[in-house]
C-alpha positions as CSV (number, residue, x, y, z in Angstrom):
1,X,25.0,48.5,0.5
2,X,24.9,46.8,-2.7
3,X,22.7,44.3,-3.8
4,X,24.9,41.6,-4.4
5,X,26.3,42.3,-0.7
6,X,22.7,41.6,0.5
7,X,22.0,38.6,-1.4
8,X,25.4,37.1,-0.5
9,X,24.3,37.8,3.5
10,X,21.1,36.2,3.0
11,X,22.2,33.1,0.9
12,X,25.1,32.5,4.0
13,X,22.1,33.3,6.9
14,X,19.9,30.6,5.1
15,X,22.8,28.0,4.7
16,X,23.4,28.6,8.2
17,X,19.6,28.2,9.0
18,X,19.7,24.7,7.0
19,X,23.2,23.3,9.0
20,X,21.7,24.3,12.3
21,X,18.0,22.2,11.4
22,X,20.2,19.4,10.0
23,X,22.7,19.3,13.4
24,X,19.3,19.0,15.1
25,X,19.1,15.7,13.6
26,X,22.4,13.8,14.8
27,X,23.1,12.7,11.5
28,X,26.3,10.8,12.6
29,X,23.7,9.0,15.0
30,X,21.3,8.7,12.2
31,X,23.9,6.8,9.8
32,X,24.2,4.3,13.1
33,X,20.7,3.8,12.9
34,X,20.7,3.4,9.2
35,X,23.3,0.9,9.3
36,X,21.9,-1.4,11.6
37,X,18.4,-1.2,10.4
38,X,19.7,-2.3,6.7
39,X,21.7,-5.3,8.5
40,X,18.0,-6.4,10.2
41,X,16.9,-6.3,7.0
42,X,19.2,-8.5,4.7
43,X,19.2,-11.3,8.5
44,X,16.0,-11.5,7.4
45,X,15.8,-11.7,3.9
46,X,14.3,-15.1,2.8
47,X,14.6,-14.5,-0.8
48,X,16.1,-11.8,-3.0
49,X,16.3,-8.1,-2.0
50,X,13.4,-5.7,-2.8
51,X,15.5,-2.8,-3.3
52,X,12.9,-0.2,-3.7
53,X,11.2,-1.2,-0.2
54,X,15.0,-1.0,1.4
55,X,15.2,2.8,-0.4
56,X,11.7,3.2,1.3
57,X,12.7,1.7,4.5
58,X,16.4,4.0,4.9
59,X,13.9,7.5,3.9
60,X,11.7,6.5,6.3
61,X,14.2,5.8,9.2
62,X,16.2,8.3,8.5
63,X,13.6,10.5,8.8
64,X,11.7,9.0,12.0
65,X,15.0,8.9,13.7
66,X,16.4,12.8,12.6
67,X,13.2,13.8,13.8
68,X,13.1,11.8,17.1
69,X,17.1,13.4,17.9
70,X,15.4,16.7,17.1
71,X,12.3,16.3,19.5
72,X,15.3,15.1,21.9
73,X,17.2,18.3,22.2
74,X,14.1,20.6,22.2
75,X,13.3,18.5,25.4
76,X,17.0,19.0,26.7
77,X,17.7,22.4,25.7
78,X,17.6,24.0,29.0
79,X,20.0,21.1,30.0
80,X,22.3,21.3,27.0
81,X,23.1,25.3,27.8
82,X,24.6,23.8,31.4
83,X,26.9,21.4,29.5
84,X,30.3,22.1,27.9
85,X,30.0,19.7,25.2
86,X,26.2,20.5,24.5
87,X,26.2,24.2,24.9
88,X,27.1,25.7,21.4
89,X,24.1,23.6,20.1
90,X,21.4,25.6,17.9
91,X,19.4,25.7,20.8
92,X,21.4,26.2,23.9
93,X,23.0,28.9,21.6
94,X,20.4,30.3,20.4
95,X,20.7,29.7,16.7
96,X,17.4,28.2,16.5
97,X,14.3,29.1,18.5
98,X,12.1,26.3,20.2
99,X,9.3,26.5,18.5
100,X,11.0,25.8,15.2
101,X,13.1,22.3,16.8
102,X,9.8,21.2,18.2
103,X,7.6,21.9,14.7
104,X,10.6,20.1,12.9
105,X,10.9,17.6,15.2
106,X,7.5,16.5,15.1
107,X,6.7,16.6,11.6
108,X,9.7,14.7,9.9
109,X,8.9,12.2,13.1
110,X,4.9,11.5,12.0
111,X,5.9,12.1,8.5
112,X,8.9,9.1,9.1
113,X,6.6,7.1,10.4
114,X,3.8,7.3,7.8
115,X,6.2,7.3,5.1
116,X,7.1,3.6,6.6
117,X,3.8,2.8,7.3
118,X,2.8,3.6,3.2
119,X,5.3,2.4,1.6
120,X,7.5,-0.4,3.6
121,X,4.8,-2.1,5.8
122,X,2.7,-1.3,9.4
123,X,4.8,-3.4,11.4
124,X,8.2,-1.6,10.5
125,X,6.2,1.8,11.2
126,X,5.1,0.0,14.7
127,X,8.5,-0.7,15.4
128,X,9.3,2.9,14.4
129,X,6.7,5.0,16.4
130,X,7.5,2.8,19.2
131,X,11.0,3.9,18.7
132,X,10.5,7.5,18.8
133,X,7.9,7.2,21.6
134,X,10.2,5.6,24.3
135,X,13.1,7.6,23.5
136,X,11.4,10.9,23.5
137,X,8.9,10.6,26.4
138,X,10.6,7.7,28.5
139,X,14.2,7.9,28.1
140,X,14.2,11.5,27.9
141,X,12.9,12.7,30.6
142,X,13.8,9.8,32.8
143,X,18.0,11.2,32.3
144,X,16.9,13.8,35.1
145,X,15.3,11.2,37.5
146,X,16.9,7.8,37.6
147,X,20.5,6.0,36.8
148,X,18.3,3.3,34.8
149,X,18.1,6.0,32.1
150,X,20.9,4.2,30.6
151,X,19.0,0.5,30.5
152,X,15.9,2.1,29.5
153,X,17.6,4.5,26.4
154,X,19.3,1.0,25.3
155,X,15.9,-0.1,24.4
156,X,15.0,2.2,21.3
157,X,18.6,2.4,20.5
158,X,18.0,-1.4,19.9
159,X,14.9,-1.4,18.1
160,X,16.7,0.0,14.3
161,X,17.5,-3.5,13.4
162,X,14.0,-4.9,14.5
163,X,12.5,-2.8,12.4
164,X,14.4,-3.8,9.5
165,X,13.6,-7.0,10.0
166,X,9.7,-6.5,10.1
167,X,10.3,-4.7,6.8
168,X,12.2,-7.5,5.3
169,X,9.8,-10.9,6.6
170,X,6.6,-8.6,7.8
171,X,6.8,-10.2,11.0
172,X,9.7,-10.1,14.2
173,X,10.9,-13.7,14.9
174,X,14.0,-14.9,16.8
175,X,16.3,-13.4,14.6
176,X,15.2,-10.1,15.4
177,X,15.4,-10.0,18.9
178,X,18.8,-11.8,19.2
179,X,19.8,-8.7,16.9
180,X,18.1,-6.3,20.0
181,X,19.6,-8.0,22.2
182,X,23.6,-7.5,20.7
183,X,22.6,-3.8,19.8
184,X,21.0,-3.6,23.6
185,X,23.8,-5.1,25.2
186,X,26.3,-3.2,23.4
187,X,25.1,-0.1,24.4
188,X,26.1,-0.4,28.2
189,X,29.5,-0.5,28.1
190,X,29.6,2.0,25.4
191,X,26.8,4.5,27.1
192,X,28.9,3.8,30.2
193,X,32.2,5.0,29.0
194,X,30.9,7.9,27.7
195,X,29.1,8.7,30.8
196,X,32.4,8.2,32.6
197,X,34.3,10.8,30.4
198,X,32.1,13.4,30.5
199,X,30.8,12.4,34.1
200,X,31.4,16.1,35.3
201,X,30.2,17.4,32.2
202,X,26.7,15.3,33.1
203,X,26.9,16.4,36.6
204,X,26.9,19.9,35.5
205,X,23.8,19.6,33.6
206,X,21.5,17.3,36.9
207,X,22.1,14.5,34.2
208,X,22.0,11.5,36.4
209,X,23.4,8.7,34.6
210,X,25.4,5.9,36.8
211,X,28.8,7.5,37.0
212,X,27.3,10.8,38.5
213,X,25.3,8.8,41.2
214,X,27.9,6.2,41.7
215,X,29.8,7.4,44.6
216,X,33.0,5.3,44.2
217,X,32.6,4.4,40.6
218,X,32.2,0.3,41.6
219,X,29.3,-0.4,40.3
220,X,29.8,1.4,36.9
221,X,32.5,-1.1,36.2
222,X,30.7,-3.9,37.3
223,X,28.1,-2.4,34.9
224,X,30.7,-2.4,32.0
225,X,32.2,-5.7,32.8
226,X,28.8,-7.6,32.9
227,X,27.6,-6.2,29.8
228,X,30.5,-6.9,27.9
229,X,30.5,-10.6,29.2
230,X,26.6,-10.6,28.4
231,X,27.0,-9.4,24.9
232,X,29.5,-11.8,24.1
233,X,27.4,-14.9,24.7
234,X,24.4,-13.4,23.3
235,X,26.1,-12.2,20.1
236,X,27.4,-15.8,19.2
237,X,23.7,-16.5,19.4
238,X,22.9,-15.6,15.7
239,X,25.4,-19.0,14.7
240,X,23.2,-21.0,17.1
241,X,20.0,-20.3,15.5
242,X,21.1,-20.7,12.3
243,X,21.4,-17.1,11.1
244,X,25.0,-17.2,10.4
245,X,27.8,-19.1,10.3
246,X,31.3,-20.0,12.2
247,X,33.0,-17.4,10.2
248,X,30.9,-14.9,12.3
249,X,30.9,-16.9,15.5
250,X,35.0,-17.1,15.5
251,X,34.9,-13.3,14.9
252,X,32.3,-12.1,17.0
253,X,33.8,-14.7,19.7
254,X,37.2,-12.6,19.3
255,X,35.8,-9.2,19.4
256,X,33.7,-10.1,22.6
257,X,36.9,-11.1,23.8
258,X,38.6,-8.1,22.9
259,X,36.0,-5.7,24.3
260,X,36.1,-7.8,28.0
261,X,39.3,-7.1,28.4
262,X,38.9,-3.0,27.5
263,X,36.3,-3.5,30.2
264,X,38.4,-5.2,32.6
265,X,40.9,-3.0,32.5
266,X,38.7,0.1,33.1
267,X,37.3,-2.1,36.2
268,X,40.9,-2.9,37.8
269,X,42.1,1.0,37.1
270,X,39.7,3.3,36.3
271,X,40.5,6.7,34.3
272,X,40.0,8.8,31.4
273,X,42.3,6.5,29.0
274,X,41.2,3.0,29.9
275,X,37.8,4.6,29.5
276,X,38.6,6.2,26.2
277,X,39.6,3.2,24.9
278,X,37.2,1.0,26.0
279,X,35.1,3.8,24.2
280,X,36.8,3.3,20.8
281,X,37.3,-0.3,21.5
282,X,33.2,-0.4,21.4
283,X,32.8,2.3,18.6
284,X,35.0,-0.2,16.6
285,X,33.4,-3.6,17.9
286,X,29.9,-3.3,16.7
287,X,30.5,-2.1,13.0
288,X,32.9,-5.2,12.7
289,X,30.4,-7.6,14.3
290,X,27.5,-6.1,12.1
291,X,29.6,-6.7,9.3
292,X,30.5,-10.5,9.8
293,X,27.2,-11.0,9.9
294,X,26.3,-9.7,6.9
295,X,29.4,-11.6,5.1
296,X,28.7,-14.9,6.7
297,X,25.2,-15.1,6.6
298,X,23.6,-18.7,6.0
């Protein structure tokens, strides 16, 4: 075998080795949670933008929350081989071995977190352990035990923009948790959709969110359709309180509209294509909202 042969194998086996580490890390999730931790940070801007505490703030995030999705499917691993959709994972596959997610979980996690702690403030690294903390050991394990996982996960899923708020005013007012609340309401008709897709999928793998315990699907929709009424009144909230302005209010207004009636629909006749939509009609919802409040800020 010739020697470029060799070096060719091992350059393709590390690149390989690098793709799986990186899948570990959700980076499609990550970029959610980048996105909504920079719009926490300019609602609270009081004065001009400290751009190299922003850089310092996304690195740290970024890696805090890569790690946290890591730690996440070391946990699940054993579940994610029972799953269709989770089962060609670098774990469940066998791509990666434990020991290796759970070393680079943790240490891009605690390095994340002091990273913030150095170099943004303590209160954003708070905000970010805290983060990590309830997803891994609360949310985590509690997907085996209890269809409240899904209330429960919505909290750290929340908690991005909060955390760029503490880095922008080195405190968490109002404004902060009125952007929890949108990001935590928002979740439940989104997670719930989801869950309602792939509800075999789930059943499969003892996952027990609310469509797999729900015996004749009722109360998922009346899940949905609460939420989605809930997170339209709170998400004209930022208007009241002076965050924004009625640029953002008209639009959030018509996309909390929009996203009732998705919901509705699934509630009157559920299936796989009201809830599909209802799932893109979210996916689409929250980077539109986010982004009116960013253009209309007062």
């Amino acid at each position: 075998m010739s020697t470029e042969i060799v070096i060719g194998a091992v350059v393709r086996e590390r690149r390989r080795v690098v793709a799986d580490f990186v899948a570990l890390t959700k980076p499609r999730v990550v970029l959610m949670v980048l996105v909504t931790a920079v719009v926490g940070y300019y609602a609270g801007l009081r004065g001009d933008a400290d751009w190299w505490r922003l850089v310092h703030l996304l690195i740290g995030t970024a890696l805090a929350a890569g790690g946290t999705l890591a730690l996440n499917q070391y946990v699940e691993r054993d579940v994610d081989a029972l799953m269709h959709r989770t089962r060609l994972r670098p774990l469940p596959d066998g791509r990666l071995a434990p020991l290796e997610a759970l070393a680079f979980g943790a240490g891009i996690t605690v390095f994340g977190v002091l990273y913030t702690a150095a170099l943004v403030n303590w209160l954003a690294a708070a905000v970010t352990g805290a983060t990590a903390l309830l997803y891994v050991l609360v949310y985590t394990p509690m997907k085996l035990r209890s269809a409240l996982c899904t209330i429960v996960g919505a909290v750290p899923g929340a908690l991005p923009p909060v955390t760029g708020w503490a880095a922008a005013r080195d405190d968490v007012g109002l404004g902060a948790w009125v952007l929890f609340g949108i990001l935590f309401l928002w979740q439940l008709p989104h997670t719930l959709a989801i869950a309602r897709l792939y509800c075999d999928d789930y059943a499969r793998g003892g996952v027990r969110v609310l469509p797999v315990v729900d015996g004749d699907g009722g109360a998922t929709e009346r899940h949905i359709l609460s939420g989605s009424i809930a997170l339209l009144a709170v998400s004209l909230l930022p208007t009241l309180i002076g965050l924004s302005g009625v640029v953002y209010f008209a639009g959030a207004f018509v996309c909390g509209l929009g996203l009732i009636a998705l919901g509705a629909l699934q509630a009157r006749t559920p299936s796989s294509l009201s809830a599909r939509r209802l799932l893109f009609g979210s996916l689409l919802y929250l980077p539109v909202v986010l982004a009116l409040l960013a253009f209309d800020k007062v």
